[in-house]
GUDO-394402 format. One record per residue (C-alpha): x, y, z. Coordinates in nm, 3 decimals, padded with zeros to 5 digits. Layout:
REM GUDO-394402
X/Y/Z
...
This chain:
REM GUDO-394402
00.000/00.000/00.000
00.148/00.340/-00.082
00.174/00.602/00.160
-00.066/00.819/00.031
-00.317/00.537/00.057
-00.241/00.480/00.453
-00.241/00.884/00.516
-00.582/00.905/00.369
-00.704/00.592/00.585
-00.620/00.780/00.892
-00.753/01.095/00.755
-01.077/00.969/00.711
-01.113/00.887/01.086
-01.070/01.270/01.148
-01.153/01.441/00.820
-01.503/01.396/00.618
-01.418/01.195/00.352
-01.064/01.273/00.458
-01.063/01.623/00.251
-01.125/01.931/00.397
-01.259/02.042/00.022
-01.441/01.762/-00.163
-01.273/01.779/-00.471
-00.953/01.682/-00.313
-01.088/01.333/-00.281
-01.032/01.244/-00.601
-01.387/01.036/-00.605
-01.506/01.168/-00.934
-01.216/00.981/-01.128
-01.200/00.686/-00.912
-00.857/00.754/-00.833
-00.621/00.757/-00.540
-00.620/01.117/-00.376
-00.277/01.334/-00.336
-00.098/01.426/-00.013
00.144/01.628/-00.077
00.507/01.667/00.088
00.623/01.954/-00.131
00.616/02.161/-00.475
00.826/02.415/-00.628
00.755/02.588/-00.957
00.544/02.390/-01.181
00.625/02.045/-01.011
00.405/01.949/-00.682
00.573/01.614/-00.494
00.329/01.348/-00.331
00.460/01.217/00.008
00.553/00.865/-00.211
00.769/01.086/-00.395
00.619/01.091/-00.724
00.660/01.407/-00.939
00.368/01.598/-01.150
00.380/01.863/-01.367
00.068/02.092/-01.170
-00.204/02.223/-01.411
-00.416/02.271/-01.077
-00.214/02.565/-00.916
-00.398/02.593/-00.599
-00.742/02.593/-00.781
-00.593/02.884/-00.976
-00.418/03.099/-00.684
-00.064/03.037/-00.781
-00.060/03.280/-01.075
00.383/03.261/-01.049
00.403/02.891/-00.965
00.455/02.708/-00.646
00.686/02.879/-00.360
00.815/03.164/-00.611
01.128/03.349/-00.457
00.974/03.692/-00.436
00.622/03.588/-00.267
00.876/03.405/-00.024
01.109/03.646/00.060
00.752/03.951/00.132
00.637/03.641/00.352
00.905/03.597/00.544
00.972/03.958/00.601
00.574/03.955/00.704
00.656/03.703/00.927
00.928/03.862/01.098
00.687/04.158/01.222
00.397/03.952/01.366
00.169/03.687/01.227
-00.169/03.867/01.292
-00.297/04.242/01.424
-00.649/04.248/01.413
-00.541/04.572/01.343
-00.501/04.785/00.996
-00.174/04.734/00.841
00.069/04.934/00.568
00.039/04.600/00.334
-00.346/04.624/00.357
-00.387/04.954/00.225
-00.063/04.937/-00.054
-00.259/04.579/-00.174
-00.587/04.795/-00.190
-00.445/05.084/-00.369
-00.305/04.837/-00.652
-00.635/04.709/-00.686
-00.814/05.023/-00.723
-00.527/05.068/-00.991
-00.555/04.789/-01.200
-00.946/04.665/-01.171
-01.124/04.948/-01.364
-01.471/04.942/-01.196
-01.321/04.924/-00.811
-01.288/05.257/-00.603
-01.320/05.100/-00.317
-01.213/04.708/-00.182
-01.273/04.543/00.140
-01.092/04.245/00.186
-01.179/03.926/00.362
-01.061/03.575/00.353
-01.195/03.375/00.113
-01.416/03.366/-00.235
-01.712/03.264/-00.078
-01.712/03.548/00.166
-01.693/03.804/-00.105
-01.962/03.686/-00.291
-02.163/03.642/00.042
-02.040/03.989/00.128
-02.117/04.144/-00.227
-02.484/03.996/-00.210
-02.554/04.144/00.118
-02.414/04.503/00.021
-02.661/04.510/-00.298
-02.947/04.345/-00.139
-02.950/04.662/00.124
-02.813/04.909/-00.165
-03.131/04.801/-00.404
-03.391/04.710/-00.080
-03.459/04.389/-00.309
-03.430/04.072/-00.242
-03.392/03.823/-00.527
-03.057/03.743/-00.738
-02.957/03.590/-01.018
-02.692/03.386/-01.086
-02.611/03.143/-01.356
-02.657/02.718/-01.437
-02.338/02.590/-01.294
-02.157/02.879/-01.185
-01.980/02.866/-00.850
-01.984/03.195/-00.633
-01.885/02.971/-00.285
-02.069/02.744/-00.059
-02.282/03.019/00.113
-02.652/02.877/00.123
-02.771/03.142/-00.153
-02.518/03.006/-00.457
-02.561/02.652/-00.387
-02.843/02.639/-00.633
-02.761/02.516/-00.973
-02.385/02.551/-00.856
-02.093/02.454/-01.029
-01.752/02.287/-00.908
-01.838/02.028/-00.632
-02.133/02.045/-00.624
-02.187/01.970/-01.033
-01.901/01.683/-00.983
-02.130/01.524/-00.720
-02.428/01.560/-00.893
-02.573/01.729/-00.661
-02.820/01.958/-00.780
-02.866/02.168/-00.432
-02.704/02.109/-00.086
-02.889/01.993/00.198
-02.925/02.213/00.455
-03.015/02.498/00.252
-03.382/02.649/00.356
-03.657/02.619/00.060
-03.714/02.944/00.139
-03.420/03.113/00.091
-03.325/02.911/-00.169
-03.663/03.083/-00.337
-03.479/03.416/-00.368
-03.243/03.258/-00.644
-03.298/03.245/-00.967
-03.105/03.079/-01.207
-03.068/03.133/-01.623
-02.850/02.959/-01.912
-02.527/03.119/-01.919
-02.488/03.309/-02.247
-02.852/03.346/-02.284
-02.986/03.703/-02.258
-03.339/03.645/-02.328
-03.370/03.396/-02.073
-03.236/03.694/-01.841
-03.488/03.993/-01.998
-03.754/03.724/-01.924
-03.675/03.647/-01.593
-03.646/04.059/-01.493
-03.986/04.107/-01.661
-04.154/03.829/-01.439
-03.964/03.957/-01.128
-04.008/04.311/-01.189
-03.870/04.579/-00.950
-03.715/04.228/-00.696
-03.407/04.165/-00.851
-03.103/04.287/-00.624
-02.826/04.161/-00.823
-02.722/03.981/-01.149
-02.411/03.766/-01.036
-02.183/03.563/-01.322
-01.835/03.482/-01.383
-01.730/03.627/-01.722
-01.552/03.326/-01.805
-01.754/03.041/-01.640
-01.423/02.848/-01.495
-01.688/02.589/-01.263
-01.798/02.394/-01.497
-01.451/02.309/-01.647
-01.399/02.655/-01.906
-01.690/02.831/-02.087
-01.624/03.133/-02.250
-01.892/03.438/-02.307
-02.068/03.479/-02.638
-02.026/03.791/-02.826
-02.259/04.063/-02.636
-02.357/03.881/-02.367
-02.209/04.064/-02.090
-02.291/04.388/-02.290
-02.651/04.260/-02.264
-02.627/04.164/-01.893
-02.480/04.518/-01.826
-02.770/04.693/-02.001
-03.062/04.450/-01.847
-02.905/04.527/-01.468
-02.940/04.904/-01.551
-03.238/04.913/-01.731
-03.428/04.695/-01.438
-03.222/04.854/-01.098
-03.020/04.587/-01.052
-02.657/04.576/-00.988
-02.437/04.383/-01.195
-02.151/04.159/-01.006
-01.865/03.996/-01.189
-01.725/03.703/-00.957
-01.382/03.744/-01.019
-01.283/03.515/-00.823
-01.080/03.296/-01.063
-01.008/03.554/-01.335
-00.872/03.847/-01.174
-00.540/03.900/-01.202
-00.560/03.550/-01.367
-00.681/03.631/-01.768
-00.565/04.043/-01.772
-00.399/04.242/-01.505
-00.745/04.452/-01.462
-00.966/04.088/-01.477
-01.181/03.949/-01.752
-01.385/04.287/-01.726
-01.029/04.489/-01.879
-01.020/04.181/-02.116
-01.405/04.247/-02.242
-01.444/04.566/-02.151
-01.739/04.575/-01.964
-01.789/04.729/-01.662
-01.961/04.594/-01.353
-02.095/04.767/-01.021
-01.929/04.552/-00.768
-01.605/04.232/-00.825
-01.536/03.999/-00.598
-01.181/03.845/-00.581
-00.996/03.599/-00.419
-00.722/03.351/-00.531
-00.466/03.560/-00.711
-00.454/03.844/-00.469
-00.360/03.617/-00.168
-00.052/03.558/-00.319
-00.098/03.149/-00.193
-00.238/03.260/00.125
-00.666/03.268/00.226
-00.762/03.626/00.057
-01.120/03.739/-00.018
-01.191/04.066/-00.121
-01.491/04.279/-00.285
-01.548/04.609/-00.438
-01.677/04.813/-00.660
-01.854/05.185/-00.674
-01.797/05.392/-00.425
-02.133/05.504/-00.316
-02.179/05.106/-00.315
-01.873/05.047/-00.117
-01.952/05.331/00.127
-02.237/05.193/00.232
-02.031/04.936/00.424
-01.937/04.929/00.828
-01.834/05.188/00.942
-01.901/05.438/00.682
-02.235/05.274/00.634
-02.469/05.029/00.788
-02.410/04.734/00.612
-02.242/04.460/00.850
-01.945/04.251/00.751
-01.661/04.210/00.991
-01.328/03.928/01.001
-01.117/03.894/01.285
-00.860/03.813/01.032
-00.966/04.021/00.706
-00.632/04.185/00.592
-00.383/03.931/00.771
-00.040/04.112/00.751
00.108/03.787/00.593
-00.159/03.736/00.341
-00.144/04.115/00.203
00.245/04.069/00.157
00.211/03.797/-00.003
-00.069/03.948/-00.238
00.132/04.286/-00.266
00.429/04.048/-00.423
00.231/03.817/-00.662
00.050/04.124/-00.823
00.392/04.350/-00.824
00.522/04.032/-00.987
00.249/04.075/-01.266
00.222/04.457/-01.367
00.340/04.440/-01.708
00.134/04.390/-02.034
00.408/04.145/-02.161
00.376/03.877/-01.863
00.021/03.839/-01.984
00.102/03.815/-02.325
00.343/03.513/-02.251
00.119/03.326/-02.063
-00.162/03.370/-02.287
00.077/03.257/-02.562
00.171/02.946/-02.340
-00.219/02.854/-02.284
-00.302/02.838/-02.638
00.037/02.631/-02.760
-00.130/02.411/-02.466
-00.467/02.400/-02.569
-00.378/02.403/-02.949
-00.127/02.081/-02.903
-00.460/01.920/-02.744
-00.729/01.981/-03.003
-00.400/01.868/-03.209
-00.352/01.531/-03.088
-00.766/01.453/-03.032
-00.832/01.523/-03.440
-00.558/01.312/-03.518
-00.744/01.014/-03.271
-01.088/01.102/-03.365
-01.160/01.218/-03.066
-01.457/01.443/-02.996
-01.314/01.738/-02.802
-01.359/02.107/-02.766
-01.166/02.348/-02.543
-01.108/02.699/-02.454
-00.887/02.928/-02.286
-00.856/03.310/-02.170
-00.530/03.430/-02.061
-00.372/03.171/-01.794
-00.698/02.997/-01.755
-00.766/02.705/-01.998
-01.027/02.389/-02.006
-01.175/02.124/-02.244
-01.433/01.896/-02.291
-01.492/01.550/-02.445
-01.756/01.714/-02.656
-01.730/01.814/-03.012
-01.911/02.141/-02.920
-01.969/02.392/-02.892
-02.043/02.382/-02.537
-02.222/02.753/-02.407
-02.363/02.647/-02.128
-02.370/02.357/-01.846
-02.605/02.182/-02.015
-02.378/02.112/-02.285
-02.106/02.071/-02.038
-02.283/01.776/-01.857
-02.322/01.570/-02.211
-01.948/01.524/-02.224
-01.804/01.243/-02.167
-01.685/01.177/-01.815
-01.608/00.809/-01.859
-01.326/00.917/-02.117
-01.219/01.215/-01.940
-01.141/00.957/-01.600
-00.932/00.758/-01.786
-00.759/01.054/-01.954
-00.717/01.177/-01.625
-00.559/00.877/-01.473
-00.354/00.796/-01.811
-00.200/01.165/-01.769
-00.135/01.137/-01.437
00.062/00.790/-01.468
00.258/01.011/-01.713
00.317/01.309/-01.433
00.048/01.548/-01.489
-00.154/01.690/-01.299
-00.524/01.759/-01.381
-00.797/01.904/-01.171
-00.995/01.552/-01.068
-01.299/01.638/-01.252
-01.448/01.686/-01.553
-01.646/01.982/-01.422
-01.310/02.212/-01.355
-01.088/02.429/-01.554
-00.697/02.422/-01.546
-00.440/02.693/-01.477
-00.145/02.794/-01.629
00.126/02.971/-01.438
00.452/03.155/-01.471
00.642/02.885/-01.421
00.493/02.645/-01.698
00.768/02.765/-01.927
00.796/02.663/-02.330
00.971/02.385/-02.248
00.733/02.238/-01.993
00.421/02.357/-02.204
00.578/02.158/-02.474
00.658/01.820/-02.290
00.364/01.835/-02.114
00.145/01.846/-02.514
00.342/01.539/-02.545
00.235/01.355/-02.282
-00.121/01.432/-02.309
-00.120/01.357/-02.622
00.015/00.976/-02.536
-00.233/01.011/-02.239
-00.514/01.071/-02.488
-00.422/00.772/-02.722
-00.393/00.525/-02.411
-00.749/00.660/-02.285
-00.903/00.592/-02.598
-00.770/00.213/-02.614
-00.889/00.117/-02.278
């Protein structure tokens, strides 16, 4: 038995399902799960000492790579002044000020520690800024695990086939409504019949939950003129693709500009990082300057904001995008290479650093289509390409990151060995 096998048997006596996120369990590819000892750059180390070339990232966080010098060296300078204030810090308001800079819709941020607290956060502060009630959100997007989003949700929840969670009130669950992604009429429609309730109109430009869908041409446009024309505010969850697909987020990228972001991932740097914002007359309205309540003993953890500071100092110029962009699509291109030559039915996408496919032949605009691909190939893809040292998110239902430190070189080897990954998945 390896090791990792016995250090998830005694994780499971303290640990649902031995994970402390479900994903990590590795159940929807019917494969052993990972414990890691170590990783560095692009290569993450299992405690059996087995080597993979990461496409995972930390769920997208590590925009630079694994333990990057720089994001080290602001972390252990961080570290040297205290661990935690509960206090304001010079870091919090220098990582706030960059933001401000680079996202082009945010006056104001207020940072917290996770994803699903923004979006929580951001929900609350446009329920109270509208006095309305209902939101919208999208088939299979993920916004967190707050009882509101876990209605048609994405991620998990879609990899589990579960539809809702338990646990989550009927009646709260009543103020959701869900649409097609990359279908504006089915939004209009849904405004008309809810007219004057709609608080909020949340989506991720670049669906990233579902494994990678990509906006049509004019939808956000449209989403941006329905949220005005009906009162509504109009929330990009950021979560994933800030800082991730353009240094001001997918909503530089598309140009289109929302009333409140929420962010997370990038901006920690590595480290648990939240953060929301938006207008400022929105963003005033929050404690103290207003009287909408959110608080977080650790919100703006000295440590976390250095390392944040770093990774997005580490990511100011227009060329760093450009390479990784150009790194994602010699990725994804050397796929949709290697299925036509095997016949294989396969679509995929990318945006910047972020990148996913589908055993599909397309297109695939929404999560219906996503959830008629085929997940049976895609598990033994995913355990072919890990026997070959690479490391794919464990489900069918998640997109893939590319970081700083996937250079040509490892971009190219790693085509190569999804492309003998493929042809062994298609003969078993």
């Amino acid at each position: 038995m390896s090791s990792s096998r016995r250090f998830m048997d005694r994780a499971r006596k303290v640990l649902p399902g031995g994970v402390n996120s479900p994903v990590r369990a590795f159940q929807a590819v019917a494969d052993e799960a990972i414990i890691v000892r170590e990783a560095h750059g692009a290569t993450l180390t299992d405690i059996d000492g087995r080597h993979y070339t990461d496409y995972l990232m930390s769920w997208g966080a590590l925009l630079h790579g694994h333990d990057h010098p720089a994001i080290r060296a602001a972390v252990t300078a961080a570290l040297g002044r205290g661990t935690s204030y509960g206090l304001t810090c010079e870091a919090e308001v220098e990582l706030a000020e960059l933001v401000v800079g680079r996202v082009p819709s945010v006056e104001m941020v207020r940072f917290v520690t996770s994803g699903t607290e923004a979006t929580m956060s951001a929900i609350r502060l446009a329920r109270a800024a509208t006095g309305r009630d209902l939101i919208i959100k999208f088939d299979g997007a993920y916004h967190g695990h707050a009882d509101s989003f876990l209605v048609s949700a994405g991620s998990g929840v879609a990899t589990f086939g579960l539809p809702n969670s338990p646990g989550v009130p009927a009646d709260l669950a009543k103020l959701t409504l869900t649409c097609p992604f990359n279908d504006a009429d089915a939004v209009r429609d849904t405004l008309k019949r809810h007219a004057g309730k709609v608080a909020a109109i949340i989506v991720e430009p670049f669906l990233g939950n579902v494994g990678f869908v990509a906006p049509a041409s004019g939808f956000l446009t449209s989403l941006r003129s329905l949220a005005t024309e009906s009162g509504a505010l109009l929330i990009f969850d950021e979560v994933i693709t800030g800082f991730r697909v353009h240094a001001g987020g997918a909503q530089a990228l598309l140009e289109v500009s929302p009333d409140l972001t929420t962010l997370g991932k990038v901006i920690g740097g590595g480290f648990p990082v939240g953060a929301y914002g938006g207008r400022r007359d929105l963003m005033e309205q929050v404690a103290p300057s207003g009287s909408v309540y959110q608080a977080g003993t650790l919100a703006g953890n000295p440590v976390a904001m250095a390392a944040g500071l770093a990774a997005l100092q580490l990511a100011g110029a227009p060329a760093f995008y450009d390479t990784l962009a150009g790194r994602t699509r010699n990725l994804v291109e050397g796929l949709r290479a290697a299925a036509e030559t095997l016949g294989v039915p396969f679509t995929a996408g990318y945006a910047g650093a972020l990148w996913g496919f589908y055993f599909h032949p397309g297109p695939v605009p929404d999560f219906t289509a996503a959830k008629e691909c085929d997940s049976r190939l895609f598990g033994r893809f995913h355990a072919a390409a890990r026997q070959r040292g690479v490391l794919l998110a464990p489900s069918a239902f998640e997109a893939a990151f590319v970081s700083a430190a996937h250079t040509d070189d490892i971009i190219a080897d790693t085509v190569e060995r999804l492309a003998d990954a493929l042809a062994r998945a298609t003969r078993d």
